[in-house]
C-alpha positions in Angstrom: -6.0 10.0 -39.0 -8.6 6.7 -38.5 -5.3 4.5 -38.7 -2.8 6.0 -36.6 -2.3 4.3 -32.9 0.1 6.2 -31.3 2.6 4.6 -29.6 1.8 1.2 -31.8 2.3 2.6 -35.2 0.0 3.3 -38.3 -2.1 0.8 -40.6 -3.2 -2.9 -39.8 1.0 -3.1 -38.2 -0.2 -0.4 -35.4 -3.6 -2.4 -35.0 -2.2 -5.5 -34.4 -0.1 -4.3 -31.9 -2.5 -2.2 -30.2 -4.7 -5.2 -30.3 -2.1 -7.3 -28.7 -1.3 -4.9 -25.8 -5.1 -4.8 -25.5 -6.0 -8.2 -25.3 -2.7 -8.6 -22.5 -4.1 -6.4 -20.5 -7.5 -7.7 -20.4 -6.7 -11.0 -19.5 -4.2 -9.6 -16.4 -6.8 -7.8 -15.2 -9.4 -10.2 -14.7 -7.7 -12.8 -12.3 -8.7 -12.1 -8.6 -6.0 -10.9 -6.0 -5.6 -12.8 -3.0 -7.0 -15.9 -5.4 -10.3 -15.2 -3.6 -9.3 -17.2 -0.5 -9.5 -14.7 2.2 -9.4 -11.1 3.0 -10.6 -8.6 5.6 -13.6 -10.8 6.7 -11.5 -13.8 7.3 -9.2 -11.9 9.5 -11.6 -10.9 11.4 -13.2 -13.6 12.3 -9.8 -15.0 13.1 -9.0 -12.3 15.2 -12.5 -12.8 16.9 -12.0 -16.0 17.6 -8.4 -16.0 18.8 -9.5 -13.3 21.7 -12.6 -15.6 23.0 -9.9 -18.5 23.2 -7.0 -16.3 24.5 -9.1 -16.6 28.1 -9.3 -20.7 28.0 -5.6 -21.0 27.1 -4.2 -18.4 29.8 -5.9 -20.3 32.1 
């Protein structure tokens, strides 16, 4: 049963397909989320720095 791929089908047809869905998958999963501009660290430092400001504009 070396050339069955389930869902894809049998032979070089399955292959190819599995191959395919493969090869998709891959490239979705390497892009970044977010786009790599920000996250948890730069909320916090905005989140620092509006609190030490919040003091200068109240007043």
């Amino acid at each position: 049963m070396p050339d069955d791929y389930g869902y894809f089908g049998k032979g070089i047809t399955g292959y190819a397909h599995y191959m395919l869905a493969n090869e998709d998958n891959n490239k979705q999963s390497k892009k970044p989320s977010g786009g790599g501009k920000g996250g948890c660290l730069t909320l916090l430092v905005l989140l620092t720095l509006g609190a030490a400001l919040l003091p200068l504009i109240l007043l």
